[in-house]
C-alpha positions as CSV (number, residue, x, y, z in Angstrom):
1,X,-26.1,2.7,18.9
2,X,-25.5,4.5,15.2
3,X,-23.9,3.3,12.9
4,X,-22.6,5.2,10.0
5,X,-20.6,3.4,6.6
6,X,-20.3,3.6,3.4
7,X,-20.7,0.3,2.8
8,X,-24.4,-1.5,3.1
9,X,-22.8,-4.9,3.5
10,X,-21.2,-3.5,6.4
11,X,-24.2,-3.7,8.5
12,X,-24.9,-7.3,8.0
13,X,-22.2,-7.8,11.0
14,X,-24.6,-6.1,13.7
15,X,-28.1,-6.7,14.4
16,X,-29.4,-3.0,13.9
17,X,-33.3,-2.7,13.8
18,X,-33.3,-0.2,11.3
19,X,-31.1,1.0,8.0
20,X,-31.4,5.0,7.1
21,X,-30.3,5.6,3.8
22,X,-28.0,8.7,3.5
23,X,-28.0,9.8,-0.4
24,X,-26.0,12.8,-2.1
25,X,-27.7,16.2,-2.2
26,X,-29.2,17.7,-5.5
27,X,-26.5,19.9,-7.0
28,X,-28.7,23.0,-6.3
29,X,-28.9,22.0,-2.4
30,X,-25.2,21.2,-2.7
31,X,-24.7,24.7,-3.7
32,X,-26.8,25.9,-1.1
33,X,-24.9,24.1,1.4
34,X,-21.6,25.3,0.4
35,X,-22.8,28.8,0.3
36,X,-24.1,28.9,3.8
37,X,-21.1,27.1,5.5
38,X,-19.0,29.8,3.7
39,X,-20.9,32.9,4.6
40,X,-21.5,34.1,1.2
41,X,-25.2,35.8,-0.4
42,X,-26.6,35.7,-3.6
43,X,-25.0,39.0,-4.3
44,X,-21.4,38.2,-4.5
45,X,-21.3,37.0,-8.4
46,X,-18.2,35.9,-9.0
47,X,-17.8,33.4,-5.8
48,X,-20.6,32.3,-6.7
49,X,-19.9,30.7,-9.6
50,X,-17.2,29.4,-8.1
51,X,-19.5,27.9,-5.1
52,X,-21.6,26.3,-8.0
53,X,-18.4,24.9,-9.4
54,X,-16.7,23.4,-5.9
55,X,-20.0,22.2,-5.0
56,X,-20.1,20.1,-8.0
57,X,-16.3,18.2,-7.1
58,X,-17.5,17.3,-4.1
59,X,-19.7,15.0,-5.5
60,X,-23.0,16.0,-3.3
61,X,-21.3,14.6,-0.1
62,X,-22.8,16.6,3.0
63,X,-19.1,16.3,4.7
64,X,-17.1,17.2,1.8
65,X,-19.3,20.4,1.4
66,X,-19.1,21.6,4.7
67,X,-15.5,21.1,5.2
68,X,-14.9,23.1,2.0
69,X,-17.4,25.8,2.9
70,X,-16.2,26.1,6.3
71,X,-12.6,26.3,5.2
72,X,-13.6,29.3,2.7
73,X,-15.9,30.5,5.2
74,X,-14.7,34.6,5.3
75,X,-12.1,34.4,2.4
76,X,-12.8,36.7,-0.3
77,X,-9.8,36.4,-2.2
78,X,-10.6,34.7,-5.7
79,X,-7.7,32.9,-6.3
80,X,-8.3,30.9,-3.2
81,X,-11.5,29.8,-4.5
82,X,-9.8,29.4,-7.9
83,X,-7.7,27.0,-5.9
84,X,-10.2,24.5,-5.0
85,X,-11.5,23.5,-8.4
86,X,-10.4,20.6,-10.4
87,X,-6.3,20.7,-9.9
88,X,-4.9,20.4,-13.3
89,X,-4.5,17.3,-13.4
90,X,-2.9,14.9,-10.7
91,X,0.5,16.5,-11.0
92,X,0.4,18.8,-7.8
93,X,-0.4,15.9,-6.0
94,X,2.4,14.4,-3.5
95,X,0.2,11.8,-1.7
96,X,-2.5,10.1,-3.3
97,X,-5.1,7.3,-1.6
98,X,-7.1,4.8,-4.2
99,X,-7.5,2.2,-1.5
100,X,-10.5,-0.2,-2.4
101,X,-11.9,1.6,-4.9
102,X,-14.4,0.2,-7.9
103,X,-11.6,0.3,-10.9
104,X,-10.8,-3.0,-12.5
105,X,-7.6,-2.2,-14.5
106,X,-5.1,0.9,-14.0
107,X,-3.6,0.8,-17.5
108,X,-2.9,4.5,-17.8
109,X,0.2,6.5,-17.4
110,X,-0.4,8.6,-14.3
111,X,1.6,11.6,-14.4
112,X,2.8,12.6,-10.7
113,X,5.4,14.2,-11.1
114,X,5.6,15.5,-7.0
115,X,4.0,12.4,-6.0
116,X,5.5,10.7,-3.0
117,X,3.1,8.5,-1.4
118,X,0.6,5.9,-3.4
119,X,-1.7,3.4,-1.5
120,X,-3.8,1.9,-4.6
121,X,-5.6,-1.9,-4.2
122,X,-8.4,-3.3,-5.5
123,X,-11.2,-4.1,-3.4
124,X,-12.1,-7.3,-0.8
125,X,-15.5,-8.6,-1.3
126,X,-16.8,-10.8,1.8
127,X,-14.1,-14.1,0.9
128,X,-12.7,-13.1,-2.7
129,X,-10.5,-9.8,-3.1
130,X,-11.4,-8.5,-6.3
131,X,-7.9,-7.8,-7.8
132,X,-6.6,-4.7,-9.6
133,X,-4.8,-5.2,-12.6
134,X,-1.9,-2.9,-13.3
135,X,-0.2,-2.2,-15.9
136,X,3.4,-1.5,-16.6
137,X,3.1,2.1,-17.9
138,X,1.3,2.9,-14.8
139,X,4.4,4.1,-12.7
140,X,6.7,5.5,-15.5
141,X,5.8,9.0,-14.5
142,X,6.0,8.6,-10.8
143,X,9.9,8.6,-9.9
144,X,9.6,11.0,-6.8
145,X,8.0,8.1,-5.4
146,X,8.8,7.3,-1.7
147,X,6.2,4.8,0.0
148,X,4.0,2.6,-2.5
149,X,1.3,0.6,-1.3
150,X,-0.2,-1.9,-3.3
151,X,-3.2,-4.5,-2.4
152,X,-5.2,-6.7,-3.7
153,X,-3.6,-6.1,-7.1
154,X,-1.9,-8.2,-10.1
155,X,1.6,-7.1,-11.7
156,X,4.7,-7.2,-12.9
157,X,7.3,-6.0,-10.9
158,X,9.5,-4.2,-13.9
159,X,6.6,-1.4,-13.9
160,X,8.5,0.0,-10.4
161,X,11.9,-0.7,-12.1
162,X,12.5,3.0,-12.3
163,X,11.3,4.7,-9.0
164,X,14.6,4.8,-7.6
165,X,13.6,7.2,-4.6
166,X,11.6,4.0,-3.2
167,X,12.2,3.2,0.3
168,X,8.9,1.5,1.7
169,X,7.4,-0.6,-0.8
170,X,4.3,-3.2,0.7
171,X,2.9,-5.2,-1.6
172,X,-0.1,-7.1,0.0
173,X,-2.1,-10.2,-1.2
174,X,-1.0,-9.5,-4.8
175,X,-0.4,-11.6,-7.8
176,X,3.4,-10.9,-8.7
177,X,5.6,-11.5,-11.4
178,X,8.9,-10.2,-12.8
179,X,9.8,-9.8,-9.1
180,X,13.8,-9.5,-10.0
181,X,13.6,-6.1,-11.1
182,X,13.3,-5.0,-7.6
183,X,16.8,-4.9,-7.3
184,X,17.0,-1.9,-9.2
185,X,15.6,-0.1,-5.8
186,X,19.0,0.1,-4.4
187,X,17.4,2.7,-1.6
188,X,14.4,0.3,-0.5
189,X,14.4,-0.2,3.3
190,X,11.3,-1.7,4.0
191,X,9.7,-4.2,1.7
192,X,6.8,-6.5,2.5
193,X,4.9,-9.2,0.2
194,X,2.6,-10.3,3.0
195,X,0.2,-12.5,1.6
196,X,1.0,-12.4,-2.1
197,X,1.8,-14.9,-4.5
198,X,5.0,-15.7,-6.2
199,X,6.9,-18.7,-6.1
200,X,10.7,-17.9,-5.5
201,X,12.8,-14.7,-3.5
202,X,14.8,-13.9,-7.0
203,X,18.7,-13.9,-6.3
204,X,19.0,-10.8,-8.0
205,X,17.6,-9.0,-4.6
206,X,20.5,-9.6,-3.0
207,X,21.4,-5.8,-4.2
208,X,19.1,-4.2,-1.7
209,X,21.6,-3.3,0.4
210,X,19.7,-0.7,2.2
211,X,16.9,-3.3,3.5
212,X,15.9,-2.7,7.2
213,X,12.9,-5.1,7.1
214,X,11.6,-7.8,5.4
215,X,8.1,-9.4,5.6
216,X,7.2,-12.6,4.2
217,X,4.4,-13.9,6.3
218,X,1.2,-15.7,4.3
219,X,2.9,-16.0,1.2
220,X,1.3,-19.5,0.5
221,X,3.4,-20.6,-2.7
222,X,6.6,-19.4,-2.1
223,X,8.9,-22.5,-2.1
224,X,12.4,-21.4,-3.0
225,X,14.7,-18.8,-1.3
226,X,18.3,-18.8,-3.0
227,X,21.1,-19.7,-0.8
228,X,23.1,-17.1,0.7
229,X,20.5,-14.3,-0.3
230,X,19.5,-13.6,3.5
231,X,22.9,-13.2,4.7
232,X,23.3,-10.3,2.3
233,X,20.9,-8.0,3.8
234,X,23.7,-6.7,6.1
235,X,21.2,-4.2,7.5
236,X,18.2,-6.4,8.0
237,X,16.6,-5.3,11.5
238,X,12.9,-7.4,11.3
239,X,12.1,-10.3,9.4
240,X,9.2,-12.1,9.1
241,X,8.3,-15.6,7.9
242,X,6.6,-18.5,8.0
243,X,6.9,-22.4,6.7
244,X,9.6,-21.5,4.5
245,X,12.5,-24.1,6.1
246,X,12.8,-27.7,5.8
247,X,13.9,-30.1,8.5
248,X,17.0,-30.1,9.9
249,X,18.2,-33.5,8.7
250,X,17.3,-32.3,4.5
251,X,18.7,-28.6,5.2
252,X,22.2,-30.1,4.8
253,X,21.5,-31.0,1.2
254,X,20.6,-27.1,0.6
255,X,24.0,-26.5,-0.4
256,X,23.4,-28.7,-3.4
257,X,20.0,-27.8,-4.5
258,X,21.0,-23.9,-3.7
259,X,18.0,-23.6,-1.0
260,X,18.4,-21.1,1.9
261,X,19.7,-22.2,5.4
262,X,18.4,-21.1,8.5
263,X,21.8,-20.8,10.1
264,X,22.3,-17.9,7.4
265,X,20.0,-15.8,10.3
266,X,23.4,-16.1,12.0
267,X,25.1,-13.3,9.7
268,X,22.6,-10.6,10.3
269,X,24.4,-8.5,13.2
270,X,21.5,-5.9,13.1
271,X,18.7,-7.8,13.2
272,X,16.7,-7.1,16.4
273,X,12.9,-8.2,15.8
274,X,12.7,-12.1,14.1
275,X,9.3,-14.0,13.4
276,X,9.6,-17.6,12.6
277,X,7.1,-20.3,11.8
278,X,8.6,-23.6,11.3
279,X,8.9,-27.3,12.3
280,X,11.4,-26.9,15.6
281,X,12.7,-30.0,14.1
282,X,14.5,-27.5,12.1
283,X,16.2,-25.3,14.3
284,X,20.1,-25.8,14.2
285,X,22.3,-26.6,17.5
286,X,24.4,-23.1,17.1
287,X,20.7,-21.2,16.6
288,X,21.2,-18.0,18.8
289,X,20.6,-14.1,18.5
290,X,22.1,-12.2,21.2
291,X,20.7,-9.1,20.1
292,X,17.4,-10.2,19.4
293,X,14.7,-7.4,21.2
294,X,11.7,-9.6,20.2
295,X,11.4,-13.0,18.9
296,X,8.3,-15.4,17.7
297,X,8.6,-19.2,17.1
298,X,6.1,-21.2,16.5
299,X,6.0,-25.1,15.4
């Protein structure tokens, strides 16, 4: 069996009896690759420059050069060529992936302007994620944002106060704070903190009236959700969450000490998918979905 990864440490998994190195080509024989994959001689001087040029964005990765080559493979026009060096900046971009990358800290303003879709996370290393920290300037110039997701990273929440056009926002195994100004996304639909930590669901998101789902699973330290917030996502279709509830007989004092109900599941007339993980000693008597196309309890 081969095996092929980026990552040596993914090998330790498998018993393999033997590890082949793949490094980057030389710049000269990533030229040389690009050139041949695109069908061009040493006599055409102007593309190749431009070959010389490509070749060296692609960063001496064997792939990366022959998917470019082969896509330029019989083009002769320059401005396609033109095309494919480094675009400018990021602001032609409209989807962008910095998934477990090596970067620390993000504390530059990114200007996107046409960017849509951002999946950005720090890194996890064997037990420990190795956090991103991201600053609040970060998103400023991003407000044709769609679909963010964010993992493995520590922020405040107020840095996404202005990307209105947000609908899907997942924010996995992150360290959060400021997580009120969230509200502001009156067009969010789906928003998921699986895994990250914060201590309270915020009040103030009870103006996400567009909310079709809700994910809450893993999130270790939360300890307060505000009474009557859950009944206010009208539009709530899936929720998810887990040890979140206290017993039946001290859920009658929740009034008082403004804690969420679980009989406040009863208001949501759209919701079709529900997790729960809880003590069945909480479960109220009058605890029933009619509508209900999948459901998950477990004590």
């Amino acid at each position: 069996m081969l095996l092929t990864s980026r990552y040596r440490n993914v090998c330790a998994y498998g018993e393999y009896q033997s590890l082949i190195p793949l490094n980057v080509l030389e710049e000269d024989e990533g030229v040389t690759l690009l050139k041949r994959q695109a069908g061009i001689d040493d006599d055409s001087d102007s593309l190749n420059t431009l070959a010389t040029e490509i070749a060296k964005e692609c960063g001496g990765l064997p792939l990366a050069l022959v998917t470019t080559g082969r896509y330029l493979r019989g083009k002769k026009d320059i401005e396609i060529w033109e095309s494919l060096k480094r675009e400018k900046g990021w602001k032609q971009y409209t989807a962008i992936s910095l998934l477990e990358n090596k970067l620390e800290e993000l504390s530059v303003r990114l200007v996107c302007p046409k960017l849509k879709i951002l999946l950005l996370g720090g890194e996890y290393q064997w037990d420990k994620p190795k956090l991103l920290k991201v600053s609040d300037e970060c998103f400023e110039e991003m407000k044709a944002l769609e679909v963010v997701s964010l993992r493995y990273a520590d922020l405040s929440l107020k840095s996404l106060q202005f990307l209105t056009n947000l609908k899907t926002l997942e924010l996995s195994h992150c360290n959060l704070r400021d997580i009120s100004f969230l509200a502001k996304l009156n067009k969010l639909e789906i928003l998921s903190f699986r895994g990250s930590r914060f201590d309270e669901l915020p009040i103030e998101l009870s103006e996400l009236k567009e909310l079709r789902m809700l994910d809450l699973r893993e999130c270790s330290e939360l300890k307060r959700i505000p009474s009557n917030l859950i009944r206010n996502f009208s539009q709530l279709e899936e929720l998810y969450m887990e040890d979140i509830f206290e017993e039946r007989e001290v859920e009658e004092k929740s009034i008082e000490t403004g804690n969420a109900r679980l009989s406040e599941l009863n208001y949501l007339p759209c919701l079709v998918v529900l997790y729960l993980k809880i003590n069945s000693k909480c479960l109220p008597k009058d605890f029933a979905f009619s509508k209900l196309s999948s459901r998950s309890y477990t004590t």
